[in-house]
C-alpha positions in Angstrom: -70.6 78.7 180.8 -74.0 78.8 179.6 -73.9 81.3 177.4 -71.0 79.7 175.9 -72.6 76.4 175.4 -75.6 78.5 173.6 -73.3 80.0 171.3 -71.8 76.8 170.6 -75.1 75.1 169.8 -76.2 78.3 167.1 -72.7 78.4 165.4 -73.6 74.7 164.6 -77.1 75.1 164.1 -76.3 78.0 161.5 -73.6 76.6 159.5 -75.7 73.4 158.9 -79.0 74.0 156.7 -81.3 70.7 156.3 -84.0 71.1 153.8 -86.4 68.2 152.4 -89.2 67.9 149.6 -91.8 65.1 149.5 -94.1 64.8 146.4 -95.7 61.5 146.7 -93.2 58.7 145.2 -90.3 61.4 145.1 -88.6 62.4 147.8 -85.3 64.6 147.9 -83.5 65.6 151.0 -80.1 68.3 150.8 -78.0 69.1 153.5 -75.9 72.1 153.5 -73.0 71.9 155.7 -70.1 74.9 155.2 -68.7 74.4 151.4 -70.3 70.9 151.3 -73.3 69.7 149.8 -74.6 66.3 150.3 -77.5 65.3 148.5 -80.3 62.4 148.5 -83.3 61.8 145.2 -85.7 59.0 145.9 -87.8 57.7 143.2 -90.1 55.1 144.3 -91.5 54.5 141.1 -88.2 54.0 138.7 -88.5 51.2 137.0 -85.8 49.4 134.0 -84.7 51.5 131.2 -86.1 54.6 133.0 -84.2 57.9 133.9 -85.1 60.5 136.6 -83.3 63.4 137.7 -82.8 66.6 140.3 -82.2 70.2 139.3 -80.9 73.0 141.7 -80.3 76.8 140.4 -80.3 80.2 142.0 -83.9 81.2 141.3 -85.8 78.1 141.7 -89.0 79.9 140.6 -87.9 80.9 136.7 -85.9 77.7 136.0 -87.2 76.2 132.3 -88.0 72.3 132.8 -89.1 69.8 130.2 -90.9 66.4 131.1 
């Protein structure tokens, strides 16, 4: 029964990744959960008339930004 429970509780574990980022007045937070992603982008310091944004690619390292 144990052993069954443990298996249980890594199947779940696996398919459910949690990753976060904190930068100061940014703050993002992904979960992914089988085919699902649910996402959350916190900008503390948005203010009116201002845009901000959240990119995700396969090779975070290379990506080309612009500010």
């Amino acid at each position: 029964m144990l052993r069954l429970l443990l298996a249980a509780f890594l199947v779940s574990t696996v398919a459910a990744a949690d990753c976060t980022y904190n930068g100061g007045d940014v703050s993002a937070r992904w979960q992914v959960s089988g085919d699902k992603l649910t996402v959350e982008f916190i900008n503390k310091k948005i203010g009116n008339n201002q845009w901000t944004g959240i990119g995700f690619g396969p090779n975070m390292v290379s990506i080309p930004h612009s500010f």
